[in-house]
C-alpha positions in Angstrom: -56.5 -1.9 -48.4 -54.6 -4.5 -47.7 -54.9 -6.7 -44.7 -52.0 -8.4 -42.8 -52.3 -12.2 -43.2 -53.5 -13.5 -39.8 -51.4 -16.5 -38.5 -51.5 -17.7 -35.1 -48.9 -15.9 -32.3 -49.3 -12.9 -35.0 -49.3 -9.8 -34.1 -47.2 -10.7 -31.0 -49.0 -9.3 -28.2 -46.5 -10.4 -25.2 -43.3 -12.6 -25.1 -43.7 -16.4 -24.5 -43.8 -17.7 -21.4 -42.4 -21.0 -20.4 -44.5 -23.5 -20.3 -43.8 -24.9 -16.9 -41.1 -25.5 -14.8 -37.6 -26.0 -16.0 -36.2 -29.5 -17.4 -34.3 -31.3 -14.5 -30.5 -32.3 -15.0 -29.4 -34.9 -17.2 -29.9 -37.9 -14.6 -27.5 -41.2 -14.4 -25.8 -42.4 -17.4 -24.6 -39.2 -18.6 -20.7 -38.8 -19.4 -19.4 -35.3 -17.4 -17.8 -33.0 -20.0 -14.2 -33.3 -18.7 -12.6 -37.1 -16.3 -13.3 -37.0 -13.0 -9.4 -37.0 -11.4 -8.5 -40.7 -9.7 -9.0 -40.8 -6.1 -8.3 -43.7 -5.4 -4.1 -44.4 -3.7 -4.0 -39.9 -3.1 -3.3 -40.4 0.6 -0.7 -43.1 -0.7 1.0 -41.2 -2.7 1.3 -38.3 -0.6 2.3 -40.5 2.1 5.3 -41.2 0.0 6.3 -38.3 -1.1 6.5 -37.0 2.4 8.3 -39.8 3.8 10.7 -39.5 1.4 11.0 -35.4 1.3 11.4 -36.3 5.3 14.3 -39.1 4.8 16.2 -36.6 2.2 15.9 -34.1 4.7 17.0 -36.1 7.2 20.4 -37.1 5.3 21.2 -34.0 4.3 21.0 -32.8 7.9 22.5 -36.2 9.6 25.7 -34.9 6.9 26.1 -31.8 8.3 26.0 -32.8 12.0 28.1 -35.8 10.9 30.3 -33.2 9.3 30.6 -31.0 12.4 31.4 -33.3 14.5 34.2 -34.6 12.6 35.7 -31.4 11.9 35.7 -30.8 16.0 37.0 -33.9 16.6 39.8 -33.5 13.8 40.7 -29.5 15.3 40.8 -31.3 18.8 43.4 -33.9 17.6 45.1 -31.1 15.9 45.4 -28.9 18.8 45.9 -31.3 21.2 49.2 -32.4 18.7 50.6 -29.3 18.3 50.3 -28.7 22.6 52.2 -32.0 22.9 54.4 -30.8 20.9 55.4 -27.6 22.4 55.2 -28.9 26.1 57.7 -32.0 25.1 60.1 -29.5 23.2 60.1 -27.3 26.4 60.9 -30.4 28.6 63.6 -31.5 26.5 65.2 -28.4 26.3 65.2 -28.3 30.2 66.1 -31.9 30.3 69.2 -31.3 28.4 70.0 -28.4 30.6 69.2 -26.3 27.1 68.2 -23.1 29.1 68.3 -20.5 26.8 66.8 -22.9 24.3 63.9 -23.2 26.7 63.3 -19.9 27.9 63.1 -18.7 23.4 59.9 -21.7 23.8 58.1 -19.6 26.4 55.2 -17.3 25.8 55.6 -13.3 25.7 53.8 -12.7 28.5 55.8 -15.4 30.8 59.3 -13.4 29.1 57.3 -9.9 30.1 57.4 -11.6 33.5 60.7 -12.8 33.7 64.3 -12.2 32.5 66.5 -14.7 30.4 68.8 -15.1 33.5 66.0 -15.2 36.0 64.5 -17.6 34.4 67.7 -20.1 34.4 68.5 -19.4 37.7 65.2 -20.8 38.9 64.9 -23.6 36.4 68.7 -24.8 37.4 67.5 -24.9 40.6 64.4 -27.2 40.5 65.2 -31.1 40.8 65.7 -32.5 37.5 63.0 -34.5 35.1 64.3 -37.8 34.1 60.6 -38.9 32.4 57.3 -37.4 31.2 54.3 -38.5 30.4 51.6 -36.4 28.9 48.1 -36.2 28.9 45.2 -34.3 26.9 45.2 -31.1 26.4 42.2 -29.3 28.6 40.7 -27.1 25.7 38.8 -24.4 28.2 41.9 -23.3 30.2 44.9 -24.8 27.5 46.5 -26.8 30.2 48.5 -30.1 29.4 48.7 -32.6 32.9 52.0 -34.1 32.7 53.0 -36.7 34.9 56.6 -36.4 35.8 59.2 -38.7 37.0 62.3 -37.0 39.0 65.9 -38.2 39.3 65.4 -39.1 42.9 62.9 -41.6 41.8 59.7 -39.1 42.7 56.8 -38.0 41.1 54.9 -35.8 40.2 51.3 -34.4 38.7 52.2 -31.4 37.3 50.9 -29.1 34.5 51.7 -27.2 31.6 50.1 -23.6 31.2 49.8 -22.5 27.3 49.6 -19.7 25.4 49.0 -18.5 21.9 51.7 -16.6 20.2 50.0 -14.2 18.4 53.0 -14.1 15.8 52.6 -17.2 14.3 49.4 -18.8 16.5 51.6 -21.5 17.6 51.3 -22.9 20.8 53.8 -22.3 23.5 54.4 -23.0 27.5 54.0 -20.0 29.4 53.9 -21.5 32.6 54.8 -25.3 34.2 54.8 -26.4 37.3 52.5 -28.3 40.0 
């Protein structure tokens, strides 16, 4: 018979316990596994990059007000033009006693309203312009102020009433007087 050969630990009888408490860390001096990321000048640069996300933002909107503006301003100029013109074509027409010339610049509604001939009796009759001066057009209520100057030698404030034809979307008088 044959006996095992008796070496220390053998036969196992239980599993190996530590032998005390674990190892502490690896204390100062010791290189991490992976760089630590800079710190220092973060608040900086995000600083920066906000102010300038902010100032691009700031343009871009600035242009489009700036744009909106100028494209009211420009339809203001445009529309205030094309009243000028319609209101001074009118009063030239009458001026050069051009009635039936004048009556073909009124609106449709202001022709619903009144006849060819009605409307040359009663334009014939009124005391003739010898000058005209306009002002701007009012936008809300599309009137044109026009300062007159009669043949006698007396004035007048009086106003020009528009209207849209809805033809061509051309402005035209529909109405003048004080």
């Amino acid at each position: 018979m044959t006996t095992a050969p008796m070496f220390p630990g053998y036969p196992p009888s239980a599993p190996a316990q530590p032998a005390g408490p674990p190892p502490p860390p690896p204390g100062p001096g010791v290189q991490p596994p992976f760089p630590a990321p800079p710190i220092e000048g973060k608040g900086r640069r995000i600083g920066w990059g906000l102010g300038i996300g902010a100032g691009v933002l700031l343009l871009i909107c600035g242009g489009g007000v700036a744009a909106v503006i100028g494209l009211g301003t420009a339809a203001s100029r445009a529309l205030d033009e094309q009243a000028h013109k319609a209101v001074s074509a009118y009063l030239d027409a009458v001026q050069g006693q051009r009635y039936d010339q004048a009556y073909a610049m009124v609106c449709q509604q202001a022709k619903d309203d009144e006849t060819a001939e009605a409307f040359r009796s009663r334009v014939s009759a009124l005391e003739p312009i010898s000058a005209y001066q306009m002002g701007s057009l009012n936008t809300l209520n599309l009137t044109v102020p026009v300062a007159a100057t009669y043949r006698n030698g007396g004035t007048a404030q009086l106003e020009a009433y528009l209207g849209q034809n809805k033809d061509t979307a051309a402005l035209e008088v529909c109405d003048f007087g004080e």
